[in-house]
FIRO-420224 format. One line per 10 residues: number of its first residue (from 1); their letters; for each residue x, y negated, z of C-alpha. Coordinates in steps of 0.1 Angstrom, whole numbers. Each point is the difference from the previous one (the first is absolute). Layout:
<recs>
NUM	A	X,Y,Z ~ ...
</recs>
This chain:
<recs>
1	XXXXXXXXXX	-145,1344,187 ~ -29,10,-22 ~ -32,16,8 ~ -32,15,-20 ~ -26,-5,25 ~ -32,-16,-6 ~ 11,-20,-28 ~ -30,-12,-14 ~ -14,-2,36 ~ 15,-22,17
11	XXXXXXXXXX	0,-27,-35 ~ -39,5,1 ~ -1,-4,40 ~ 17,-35,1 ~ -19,-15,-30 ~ -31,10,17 ~ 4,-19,25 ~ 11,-32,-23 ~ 7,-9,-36 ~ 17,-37,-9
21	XXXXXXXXXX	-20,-18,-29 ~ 11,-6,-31 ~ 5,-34,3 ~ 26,6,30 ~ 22,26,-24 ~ -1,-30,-23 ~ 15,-25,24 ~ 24,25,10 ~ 14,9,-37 ~ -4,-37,-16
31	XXXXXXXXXX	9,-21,32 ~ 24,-25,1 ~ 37,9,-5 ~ 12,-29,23 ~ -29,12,25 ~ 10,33,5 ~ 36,-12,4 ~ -12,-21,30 ~ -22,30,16 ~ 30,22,0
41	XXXXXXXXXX	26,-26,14 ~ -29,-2,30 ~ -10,34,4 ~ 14,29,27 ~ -3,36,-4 ~ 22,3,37 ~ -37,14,14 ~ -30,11,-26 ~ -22,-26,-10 ~ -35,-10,19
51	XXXXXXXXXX	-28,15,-13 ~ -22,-26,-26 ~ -27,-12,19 ~ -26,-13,-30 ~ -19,24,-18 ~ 23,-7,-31 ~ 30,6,18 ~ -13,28,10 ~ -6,18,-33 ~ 24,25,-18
61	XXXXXXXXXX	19,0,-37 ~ -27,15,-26 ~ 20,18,-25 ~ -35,-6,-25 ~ 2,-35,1 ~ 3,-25,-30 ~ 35,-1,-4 ~ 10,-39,-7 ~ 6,-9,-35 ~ -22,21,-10
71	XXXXXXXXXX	-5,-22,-32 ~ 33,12,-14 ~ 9,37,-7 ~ 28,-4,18 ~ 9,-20,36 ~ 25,-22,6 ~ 13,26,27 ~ 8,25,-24 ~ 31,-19,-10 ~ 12,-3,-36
81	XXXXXXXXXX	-23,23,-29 ~ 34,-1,-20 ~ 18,20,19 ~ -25,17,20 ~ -1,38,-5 ~ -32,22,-7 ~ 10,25,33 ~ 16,3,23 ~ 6,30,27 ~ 1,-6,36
91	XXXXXXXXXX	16,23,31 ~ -16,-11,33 ~ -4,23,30 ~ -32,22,1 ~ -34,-21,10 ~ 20,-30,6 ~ -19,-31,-28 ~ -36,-1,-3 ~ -7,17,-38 ~ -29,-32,-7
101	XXXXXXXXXX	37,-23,3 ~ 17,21,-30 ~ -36,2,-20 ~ 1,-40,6 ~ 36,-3,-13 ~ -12,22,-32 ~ -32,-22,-9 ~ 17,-34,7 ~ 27,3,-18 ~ -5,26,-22
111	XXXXXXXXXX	31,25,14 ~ -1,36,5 ~ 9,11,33 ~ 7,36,6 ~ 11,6,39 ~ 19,30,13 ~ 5,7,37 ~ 27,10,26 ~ -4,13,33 ~ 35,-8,12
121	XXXXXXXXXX	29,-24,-9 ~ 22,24,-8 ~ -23,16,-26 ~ -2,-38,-15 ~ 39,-2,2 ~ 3,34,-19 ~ -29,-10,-26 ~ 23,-32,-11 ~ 34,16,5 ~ -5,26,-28
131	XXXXXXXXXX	-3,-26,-21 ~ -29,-4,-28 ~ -24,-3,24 ~ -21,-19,-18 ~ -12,-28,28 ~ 3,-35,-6 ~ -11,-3,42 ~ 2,17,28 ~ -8,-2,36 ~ 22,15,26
141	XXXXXXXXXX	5,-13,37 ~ 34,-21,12 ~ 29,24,7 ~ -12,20,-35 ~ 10,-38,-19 ~ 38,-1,14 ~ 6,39,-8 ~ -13,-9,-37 ~ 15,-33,-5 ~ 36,11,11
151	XXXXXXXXXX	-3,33,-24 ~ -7,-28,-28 ~ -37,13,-9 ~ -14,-31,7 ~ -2,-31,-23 ~ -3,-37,14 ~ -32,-16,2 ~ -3,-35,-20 ~ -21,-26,29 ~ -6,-21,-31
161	XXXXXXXXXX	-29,26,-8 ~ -17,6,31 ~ -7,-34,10 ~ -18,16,31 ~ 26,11,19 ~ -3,-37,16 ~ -32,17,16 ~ 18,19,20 ~ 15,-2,36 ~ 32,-11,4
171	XXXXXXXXXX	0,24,31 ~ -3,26,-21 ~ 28,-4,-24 ~ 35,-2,-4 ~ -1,33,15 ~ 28,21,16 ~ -3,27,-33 ~ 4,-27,-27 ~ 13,-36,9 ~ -12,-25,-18
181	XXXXXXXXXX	-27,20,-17 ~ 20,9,-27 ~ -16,33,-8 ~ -34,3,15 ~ -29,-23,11 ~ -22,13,35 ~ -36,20,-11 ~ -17,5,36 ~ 17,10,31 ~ -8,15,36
191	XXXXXXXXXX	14,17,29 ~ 3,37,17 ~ -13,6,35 ~ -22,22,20 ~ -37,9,-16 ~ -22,12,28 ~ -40,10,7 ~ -6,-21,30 ~ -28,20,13 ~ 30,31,3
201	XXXXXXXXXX	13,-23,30 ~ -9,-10,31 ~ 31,-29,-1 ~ 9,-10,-34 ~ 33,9,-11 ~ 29,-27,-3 ~ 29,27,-2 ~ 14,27,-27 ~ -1,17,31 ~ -34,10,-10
211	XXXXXXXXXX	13,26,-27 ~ 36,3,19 ~ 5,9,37 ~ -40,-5,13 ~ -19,17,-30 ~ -34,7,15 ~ -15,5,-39 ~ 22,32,-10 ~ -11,17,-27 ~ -21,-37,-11
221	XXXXXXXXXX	30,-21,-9 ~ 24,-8,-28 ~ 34,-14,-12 ~ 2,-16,-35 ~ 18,20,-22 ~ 27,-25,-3 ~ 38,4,15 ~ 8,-38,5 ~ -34,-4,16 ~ 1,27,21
231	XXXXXXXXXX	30,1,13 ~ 4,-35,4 ~ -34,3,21 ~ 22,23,22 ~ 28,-19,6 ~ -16,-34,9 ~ -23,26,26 ~ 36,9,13 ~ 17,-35,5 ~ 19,3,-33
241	XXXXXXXXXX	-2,-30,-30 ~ -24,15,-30 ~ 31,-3,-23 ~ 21,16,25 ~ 27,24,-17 ~ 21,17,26 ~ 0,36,5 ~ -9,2,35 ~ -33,-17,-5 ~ -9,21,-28
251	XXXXXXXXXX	0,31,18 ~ -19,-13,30 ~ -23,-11,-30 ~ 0,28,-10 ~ -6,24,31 ~ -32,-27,9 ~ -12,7,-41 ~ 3,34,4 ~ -15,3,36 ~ -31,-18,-17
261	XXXXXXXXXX	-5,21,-23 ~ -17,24,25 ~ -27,-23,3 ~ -2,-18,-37 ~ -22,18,-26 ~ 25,-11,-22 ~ 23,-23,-23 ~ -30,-18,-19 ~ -2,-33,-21 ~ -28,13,-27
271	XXXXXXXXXX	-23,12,23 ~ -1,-12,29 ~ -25,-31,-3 ~ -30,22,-9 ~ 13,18,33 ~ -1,-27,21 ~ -36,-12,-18 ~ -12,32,7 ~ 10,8,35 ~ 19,27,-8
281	XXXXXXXXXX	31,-22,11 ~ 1,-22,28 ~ 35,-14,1 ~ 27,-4,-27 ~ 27,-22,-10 ~ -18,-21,-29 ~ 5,-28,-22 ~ -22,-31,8 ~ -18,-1,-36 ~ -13,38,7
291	XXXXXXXXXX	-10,-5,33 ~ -24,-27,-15 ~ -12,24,-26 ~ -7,25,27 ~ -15,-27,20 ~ -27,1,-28 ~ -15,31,6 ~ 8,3,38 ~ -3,-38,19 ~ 14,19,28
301	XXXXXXXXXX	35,-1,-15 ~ 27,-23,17 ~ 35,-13,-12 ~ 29,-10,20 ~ 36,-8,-6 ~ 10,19,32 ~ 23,-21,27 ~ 32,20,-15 ~ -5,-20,-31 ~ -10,11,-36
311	XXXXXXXXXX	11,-5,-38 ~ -10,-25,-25 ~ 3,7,-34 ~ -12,-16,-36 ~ -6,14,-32 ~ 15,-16,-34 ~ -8,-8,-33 ~ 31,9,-23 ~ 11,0,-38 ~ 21,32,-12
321	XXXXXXXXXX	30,-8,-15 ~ -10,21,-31 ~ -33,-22,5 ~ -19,10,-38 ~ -23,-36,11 ~ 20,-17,21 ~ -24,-35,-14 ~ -30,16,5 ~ 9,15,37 ~ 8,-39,6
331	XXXXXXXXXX	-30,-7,-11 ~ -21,29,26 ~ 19,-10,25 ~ -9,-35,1 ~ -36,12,-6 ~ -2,14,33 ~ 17,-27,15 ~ -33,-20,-10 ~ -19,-9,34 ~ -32,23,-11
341	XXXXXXXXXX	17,27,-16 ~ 19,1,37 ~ -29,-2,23 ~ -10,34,-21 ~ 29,15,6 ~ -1,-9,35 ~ -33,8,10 ~ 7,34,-16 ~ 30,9,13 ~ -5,-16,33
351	XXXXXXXXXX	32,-7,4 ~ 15,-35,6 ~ 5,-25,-29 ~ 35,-19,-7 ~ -22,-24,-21 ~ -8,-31,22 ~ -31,-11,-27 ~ -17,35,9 ~ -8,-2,37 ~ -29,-27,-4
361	XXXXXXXXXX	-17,21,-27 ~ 2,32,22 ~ -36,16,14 ~ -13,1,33 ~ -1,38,-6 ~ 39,-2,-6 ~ 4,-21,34 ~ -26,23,15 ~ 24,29,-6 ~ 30,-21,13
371	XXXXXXXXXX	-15,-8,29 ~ -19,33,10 ~ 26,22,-7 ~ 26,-19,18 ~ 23,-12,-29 ~ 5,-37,10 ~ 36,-5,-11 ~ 9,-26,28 ~ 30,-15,8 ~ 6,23,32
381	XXXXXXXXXX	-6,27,-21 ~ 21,-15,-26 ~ 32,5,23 ~ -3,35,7 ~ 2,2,-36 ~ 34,15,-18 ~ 9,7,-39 ~ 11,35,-4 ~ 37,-9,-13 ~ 14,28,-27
391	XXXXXXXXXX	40,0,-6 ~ 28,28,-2 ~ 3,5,40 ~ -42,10,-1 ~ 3,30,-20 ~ -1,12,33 ~ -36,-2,2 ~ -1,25,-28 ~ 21,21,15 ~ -15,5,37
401	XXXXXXXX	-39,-1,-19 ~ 16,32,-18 ~ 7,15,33 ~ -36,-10,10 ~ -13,17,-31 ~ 21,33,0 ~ -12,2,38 ~ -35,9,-18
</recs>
């Protein structure tokens, strides 16, 4: 899930319309240990949080702000000097951290970050599983942690160093791809629905029927270029579990996928945002972060999980096993576990925060988007919700998506 669109755009856009002071980025990186233990114990994520309502609430994460401790070379978040290293590198999916967050890391504590980028999980998987990679961390979303942890390329993570993984919702770990943790800690995470103009409709949509059977947008609507998502899309649309693995429900999957196609412009997951921003698409399958980037250069853009249901999914931070700085990605990883350097990465990526200290430092811009676009995850919403489950038996998703393909 990775897009290049309007990048700088959409950082500029929300911090526009609000900036937090200085003084708030200092409460949020020097507060209280014991209170931010009793915020999170307190706090829900179930449904996205309020909107501030006081004009300091209401400002946004400023990457140029006096960093605290600014009296020392050196901040107490950077861990220990001793056994920090000088560099590290960094594989994260493509426009997916807010560049002023890594420049931030680099001045405060004095560690050179150089980040490469994926556009797919499997790219990731092959980056690390040739071994020499040379990353210390990478970001990859759930299923992509159990395929790497069971082929050994993964090395445990040690809590002791990232105190602030007690920021983050219980809700959101312990997850199905790595009990307990062991392996990975939760970056951001969001959902895959429908993306829509709402100006294209007399009625809104509410059903993948509007890309399926009742396509009144042909030649102006996409499928992600995903086999899980797609298909999965097709199955719920025809009564059938997302996971489902029999044989029969593939091929009716696969006749509705391939009937589609008369009317899709394509398979698309690079493109398609600007599309939609632009008019040039006026349906597709999306993920909810995108449709909120698209939201920012077309307010007519709409989001829903339709009634079939959709997927929830969350990206990782993770530790090679062959790690050259497995201290010092530790160290980064906690970093951006830090309340400010989250609401940055947030706000960017408008996607939803697994850190229960970020919400409250969050813009109205951010909440703007949320709201305007339709991204309130809610607890209704939240049921319709399913993980996209990855063992043995679902190879067949690879193999009816290779029928799709070869169909051309």
């Amino acid at each position: 899930m990775t897009t290049s669109t309007n990048k700088a755009n959409r950082a500029v856009w929300l911090r526009l319309l609000a900036g937090l002071t200085a003084f708030a980025i200092i409460v949020a990186a020097c507060g209280d240990d014991d209170d931010d233990s009793a915020d999170a114990t307190t706090t829900t994520v179930d449904s996205m949080p309020e909107a501030p309502t006081s004009e300091a609430d209401a400002e946004t994460p400023d990457a140029d702000a006096e960093m605290p401790d600014a009296e020392s070379p050196m901040s107490e978040r950077c861990g220990d000097p001793d056994r920090l290293g000088d560099s590290i590198n960094f594989l994260n999916w493509a426009d997916y951290i807010d560049e002023a967050v890594l420049e931030m890391f680099e001045e405060e504590c004095g560690v050179s970050v150089t980040m490469d980028t994926h556009v797919a999980n499997e790219e990731a998987i092959a980056k690390v599983d040739a071994g020499n990679s040379g990353y210390s961390l990478v970001i990859v979303t759930d299923y992509a942690v159990e395929i790497m942890s069971s082929q050994g390329l993964l090395q445990e993570l040690d809590m002791g160093e990232i105190p602030n993984a007690a920021n983050i919702d219980p809700n959101q770990m312990d997850p199905y791809y790595d009990p307990g943790n062991v392996y990975s800690l939760p970056y951001q995470y969001s959902t895959t629905g429908l993306a829509f103009d709402e100006t294209a409709f007399s009625t809104p949509p509410t059903s993948y029927s509007a890309i399926f059977d009742e396509n009144s947008h042909c030649g102006s609507s996409s499928l992600l270029e995903d086999q899980r998502e797609v298909l999965g899309a097709a199955l719920v649309y025809l009564g059938y579990d997302w996971n489902e693995v029999s044989q029969a429900a593939h091929d009716e999957a696969l006749d509705l996928v391939l009937e589609s196609r008369d009317c899709v412009t394509g398979f698309d997951s690079a493109n398609y945002i600007g599309n939609l921003a632009s008019g040039e698409v006026l349906v597709a399958q999306s993920w909810g972060f995108a449709a909120g980037i698209a939201y920012l250069d077309n307010p007519n853009i709409r989001y829903i999980i339709p009634e079939e249901g959709g997927t929830i999914w969350q990206d990782n931070f993770l530790i090679p096993a062959d790690a050259p700085d497995p201290y010092t990605a530790h160290v980064l990883i906690n970093y951006m576990l830090e309340p400010d350097i989250g609401a940055l990465i947030t706000e960017f990526t408008i996607g939803y925060t697994p850190n229960l200290t970020v919400p409250p430092l969050l813009s109205d811009g951010y909440y703007e988007v949320i709201a305007g676009a339709g991204l309130e995850l809610t607890d209704d919403i939240r049921e319709r919700l399913v993980w996209q489950v990855r063992s043995e038996e679902h190879s067949i998703f690879a193999e009816t998506w290779s029928e799709v393909i070869a169909a051309g």
